[in-house]
C-alpha positions in Angstrom: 181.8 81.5 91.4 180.6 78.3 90.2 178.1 79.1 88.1 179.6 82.3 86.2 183.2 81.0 85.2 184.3 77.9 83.1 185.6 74.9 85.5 188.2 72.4 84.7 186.9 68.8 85.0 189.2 66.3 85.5 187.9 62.8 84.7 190.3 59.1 84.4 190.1 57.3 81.7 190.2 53.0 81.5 194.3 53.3 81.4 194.5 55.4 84.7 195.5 58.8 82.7 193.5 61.8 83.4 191.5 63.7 81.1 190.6 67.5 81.1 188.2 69.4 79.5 186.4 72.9 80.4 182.7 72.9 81.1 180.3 75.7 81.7 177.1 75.1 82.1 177.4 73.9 85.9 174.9 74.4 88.3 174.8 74.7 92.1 171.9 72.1 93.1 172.9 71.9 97.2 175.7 72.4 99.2 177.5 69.4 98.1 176.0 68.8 94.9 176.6 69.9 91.4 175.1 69.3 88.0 176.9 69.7 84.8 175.3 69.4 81.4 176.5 66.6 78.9 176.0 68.1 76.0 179.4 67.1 74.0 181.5 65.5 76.5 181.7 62.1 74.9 185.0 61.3 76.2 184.7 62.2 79.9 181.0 60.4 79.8 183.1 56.8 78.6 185.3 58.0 81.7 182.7 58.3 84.4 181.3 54.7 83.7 184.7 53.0 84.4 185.6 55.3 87.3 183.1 58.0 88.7 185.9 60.0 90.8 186.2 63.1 89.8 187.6 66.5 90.0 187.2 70.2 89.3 189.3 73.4 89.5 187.3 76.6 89.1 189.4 80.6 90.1 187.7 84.1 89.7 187.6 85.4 86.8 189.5 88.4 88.2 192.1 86.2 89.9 195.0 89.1 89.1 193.5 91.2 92.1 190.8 88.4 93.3 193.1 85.2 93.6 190.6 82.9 94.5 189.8 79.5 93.8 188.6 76.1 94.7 190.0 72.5 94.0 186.7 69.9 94.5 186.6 66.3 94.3 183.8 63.9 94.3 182.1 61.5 92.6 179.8 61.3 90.1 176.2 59.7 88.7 174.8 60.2 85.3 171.9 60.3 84.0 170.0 60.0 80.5 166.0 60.4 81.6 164.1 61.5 84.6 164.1 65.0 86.9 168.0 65.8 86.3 167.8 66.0 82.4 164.1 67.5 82.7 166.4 70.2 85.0 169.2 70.3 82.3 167.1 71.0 80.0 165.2 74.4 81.2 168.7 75.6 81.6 168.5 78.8 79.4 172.2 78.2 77.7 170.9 74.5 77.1 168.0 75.8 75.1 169.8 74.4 71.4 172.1 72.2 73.3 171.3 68.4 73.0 171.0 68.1 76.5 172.3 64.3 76.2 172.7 63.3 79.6 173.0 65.4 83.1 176.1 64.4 85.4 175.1 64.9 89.5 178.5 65.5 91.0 178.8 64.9 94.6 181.1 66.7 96.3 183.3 64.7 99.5 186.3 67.7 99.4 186.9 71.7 98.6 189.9 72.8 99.3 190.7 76.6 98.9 193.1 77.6 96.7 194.2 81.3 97.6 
């Protein structure tokens, strides 16, 4: 589910207010990992430096007659160089993308939201 629908992330900026966007290239890297691609998320990047809690909603995309979906929290770790951006980057949707940082997410809480 995590990998073929859009996810809100929810990130907190320096004044304590939240900030939303919807990413979509996320992958699945363990059972309590994640690994979103920065490739325009200039805001939320400034976010995770001050305050590397984070959370993300993600439902089915058939959630009329599939109403499924997960609430997960964690924190994060981002990274400009080494094996994350070299993964980033063989992403196939990344391939014109510019791939400017990778953000690990490490998941501490899912909660099921059906």
């Amino acid at each position: 589910m995590i990998e073929n629908n859009a996810l809100g992330f929810a990130s907190i900026d320096k004044s304590g207010k939240p900030h939303n966007i919807a990413v979509g290239f996320v992958k699945v890297v363990s059972n309590n990992e994640l690994v979103i691609s920065d490739n325009y998320l200039n805001e939320t990047v400034e976010n995770i430096k001050i305050n590397p809690s984070v959370s993300l909603v993600v439902w089915s995309r058939d959630w009329e007659e599939n109403c499924a979906g997960y609430e997960l929290k964690g924190t994060v770790e981002y990274f400009t160089e080494g094996n994350w951006i070299d993964f980033i980057k063989k992403i196939p949707v990344n391939r014109n993308e510019p791939c400017k940082g990778a953000i690990l997410v490490k998941l501490n809480k899912i909660k099921i939201l059906s």
